[in-house]
C-alpha positions, 0 to 999 in steps of 0.5 A: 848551753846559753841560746846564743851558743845553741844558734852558732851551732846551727850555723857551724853546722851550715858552714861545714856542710855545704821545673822538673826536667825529665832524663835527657832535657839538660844535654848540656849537662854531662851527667844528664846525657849519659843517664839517658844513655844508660836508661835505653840499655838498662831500663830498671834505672827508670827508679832513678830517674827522678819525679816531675815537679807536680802533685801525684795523686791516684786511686790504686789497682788492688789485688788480693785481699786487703786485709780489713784489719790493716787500716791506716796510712804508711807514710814514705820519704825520698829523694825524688827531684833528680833533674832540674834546670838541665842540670842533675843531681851527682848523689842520690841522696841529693834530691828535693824530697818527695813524701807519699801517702799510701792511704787504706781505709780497711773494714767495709771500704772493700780494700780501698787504697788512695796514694798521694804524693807531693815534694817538700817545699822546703827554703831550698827548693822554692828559693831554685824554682824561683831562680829556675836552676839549683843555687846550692850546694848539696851533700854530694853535688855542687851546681855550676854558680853555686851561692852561699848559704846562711844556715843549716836549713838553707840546704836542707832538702827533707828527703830521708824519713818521716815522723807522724805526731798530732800536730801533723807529719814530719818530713826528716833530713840528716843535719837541720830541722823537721819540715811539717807537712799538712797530714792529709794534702802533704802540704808543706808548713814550714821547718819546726822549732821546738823550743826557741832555745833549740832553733836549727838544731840537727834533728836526724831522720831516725828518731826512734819511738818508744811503745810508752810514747817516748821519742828519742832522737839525736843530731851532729855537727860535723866539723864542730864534734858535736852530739845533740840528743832529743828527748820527748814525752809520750805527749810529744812535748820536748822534756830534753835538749843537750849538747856534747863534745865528742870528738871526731864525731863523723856523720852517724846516720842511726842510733838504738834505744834500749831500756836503760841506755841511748847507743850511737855508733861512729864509723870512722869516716871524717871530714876534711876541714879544707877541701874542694867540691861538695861534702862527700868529696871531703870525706876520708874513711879511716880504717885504721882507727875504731869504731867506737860506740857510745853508751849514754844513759836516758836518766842524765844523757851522760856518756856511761862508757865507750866501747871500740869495734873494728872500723866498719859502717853502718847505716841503719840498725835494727834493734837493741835490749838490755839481757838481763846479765849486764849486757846489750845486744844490738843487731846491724846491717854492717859493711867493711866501709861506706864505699856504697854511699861514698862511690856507687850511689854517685855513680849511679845518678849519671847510669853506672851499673858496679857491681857493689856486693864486696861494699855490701852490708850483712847481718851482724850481732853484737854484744857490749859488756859494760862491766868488762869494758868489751864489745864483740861482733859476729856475722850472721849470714853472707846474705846481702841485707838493709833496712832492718825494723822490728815492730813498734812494741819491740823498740828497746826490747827482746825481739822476736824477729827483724824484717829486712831486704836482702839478696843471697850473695851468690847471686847478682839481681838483674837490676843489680839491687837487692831483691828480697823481703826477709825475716829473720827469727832472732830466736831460731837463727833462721830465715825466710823469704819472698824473691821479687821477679826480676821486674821489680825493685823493693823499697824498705819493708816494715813490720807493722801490727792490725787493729785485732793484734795481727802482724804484716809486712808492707813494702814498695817496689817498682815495677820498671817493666810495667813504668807502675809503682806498687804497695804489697802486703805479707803475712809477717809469719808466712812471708814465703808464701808471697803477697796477701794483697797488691795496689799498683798505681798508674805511674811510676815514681822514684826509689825513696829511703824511709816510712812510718806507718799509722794506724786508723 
């Protein structure tokens, strides 16, 4: 594809997607008033609130013992400028993104934890402070006097994930360019072009890392049915950029490696090409038709074949590997549709409380034939889960288990999230778990490996109670028994989405 065709899909992608008050400033505004409403009644929803539009930086309370192998820093992402201008986001995705550094030297540092945390600016966001409202349009809200756009970047917020790299750290979005962000102070550099070919390419928020250095990671134009697909060295250098045709494309959010093989899930979830409002409110789940899953092989990023489930949606997966016998298997937190992202997460930025369990995901296995041409699901367990991970020497491999957050099904949480940090043995089948008090909200949690070989858990939570947010640390093999050791910081900041954790 010649450059000035890699440019227009850029600006495709642009066409088609279209300071910091605290709750209850703009009281003109609707959705404002009626979160600082539900806020007095339910105080839990103090984790989406939103930021205020300044540095936070602290040294963290420690509990416990700090384990001395676990040095590094974890790296977290979200959105987290709800409110601006008097005027509040519609969609929880929609926020500026605010990325975290939760720094813990290890050794002799006598279990030290620093934290910092600063928002991304991006075009968009600097473009607003300047004006002093929001200007545009976001995946789930549209602003009053909203103002055109000239580029997929020019709405792209940075809010999902992070990417560490030598040059420094990445911060993620779902359909523009990387935001670089200064390592150490997390100040903002400015979007990344990887290529001069490749300039506004979608560059999704899960990439997915390789224990050889390789990174892989694909992007899409909605609208326009394109795929894009990344391919890295272990030097970081980019090796391959292509572009695909694939037809009613949707909006996949992740995507698995295995040896062999790239795997793309596509729920049927179009989008309407006319349509008033912001994105999602173009947006048409199609049940009736497939979920297709694409197998592409590394070697040439062609489509080896494409397989058909049954509609269902899926935001994040945990792993996938190659058998042995001709066969891959992945694992996934699947749901009947995408109503969580399409109707609950909206409704609960102005403080409506559903109950979302009949939306919920739960863990699935699946098994793709690509000799017979078949693929087949079956559920695990009735247990509500998300964020599934494996750790990093397990990406595209046999693992032995996947860390997620859960909640037993029966059961509906105080704070009506999830409420639970998992395992669950991919050998024995079996779970174990570690239950929050009703006090806390988790955020992912993520296997990560010691200096000495030793494996933990390290997860986020607020404590709404406390107005605290916090950093626990599990023993992978004995999550049951609680957190080894805790750091709670002075302030309380918002639910975020994704992390990466770097070792010293």
């Amino acid at each position: 594809m010649m450059r000035r065709d890699l440019l227009q899909l850029a600006l495709t992608a642009a066409a088609l997607a279209p300071l910091a008050g605290r709750v209850g400033a703009g009281v003109s505004d609707p959705w404002s008033a009626a979160f600082a409403a539900a806020l007095e009644e339910r105080p839990w929803l103090l984790g989406y609130l939103g930021c205020e539009d300044r540095d936070y930086a602290a040294t963290a309370q420690v509990e416990g013992a700090w384990p001395a192998a676990l040095a590094g820093r974890l790296y977290r992402n979200g959105a987290g400028l709800h409110e601006f201008g008097d005027w509040r986001y519609r969609h929880l995705f929609d926020g500026d993104g605010l990325v975290q550094s939760w720094h813990f030297p290890g050794g002799g540092d006598g279990g030290q934890v620093r934290h910092h945390a600063r928002l991304v600016a991006t075009r968009k966001l600097t473009r607003e402070r300047a004006a002093g409202r929001r200007l545009l349009p976001a995946f789930g809200s549209l602003p009053p006097a909203v103002e055109g756009i000239t580029g997929a970047d020019d709405l792209n917020v940075a809010n999902i994930s992070v990417l560490p790299r030598k040059e420094g750290l990445l911060a993620l979005w779902e359909a523009g360019s990387p935001w670089a962000l200064d390592s150490d102070t997390l100040a903002t550099r400015g979007p990344v072009t990887f290529s001069p070919q490749t300039r506004g390419l979608p560059f999704s928020a899960h990439p997915r890392l390789e224990p050889d250095g390789q990174l892989w990671n694909f992007g899409y134009v909605t609208g326009a049915d394109k795929l894009v697909l990344w391919h890295f060295g272990a030097d970081e250098r980019l090796r391959r950029c292509v572009v695909r045709d694939v037809p009613r494309i949707g909006i996949p959010h992740d995507f698995m490696v295995t040896a062999r093989y790239l795997l793309i899930v596509l729920p049927p979830l179009a989008v309407a090409a006319d349509g008033e409002g912001a994105l999602i409110d173009r947006l048409q789940w199609e049940p009736q038709r497939a979920t297709r899953v694409l197998v592409i092989r590394k070697s040439d990023l062609e489509v080896e074949a494409e397989l058909e489930l049954p509609a269902q949606w899926i935001f994040h997966h945990g792993n996938a590997f190659e058998d042995g016998s001709g066969v891959i298997r992945f694992e996934s937190a699947r749901a009947p549709d995408p109503g969580l992202m399409t109707q609950h997460l909206r409704e609960l930025m102005r403080g409506v409380d559903a109950d979302w369990t009949a939306v919920a995901s739960r863990w699935h296995h699946y098994r793709l034939d690509l000799e017979a041409g078949t693929a087949s699901e079956e559920v695990v367990d009735q247990r509500l889960v998300e964020f599934p991970g494996v750790l990093p020497r397990h990406v595209g491999s046999r693992h032995p288990e996947v860390v997620l957050l859960g909640r037993d099904a029966d059961r509906q949480a105080a704070h009506g999230g999830l409420d639970q940090v998992c395992v669950f043995d991919a050998e024995r089948g079996s779970w174990s778990s570690w239950r929050y008090p009703d006090t806390q909200l988790p955020e992912e949690h993520l296997p990560v490996a010691g200096a000495d070989g030793s494996r933990w858990i390290l997860g986020t939570a607020l404590d709404w109670s406390a107005g605290r947010s916090l950093l626990n640390v599990f023993r992978l093999d004995d999550v049951a028994a609680g957190p080894v050791a805790s750091a709670r910081l002075p302030y309380a900041l918002p639910l975020g989405l994704h992390g990466r954790f770097l070792a010293a």
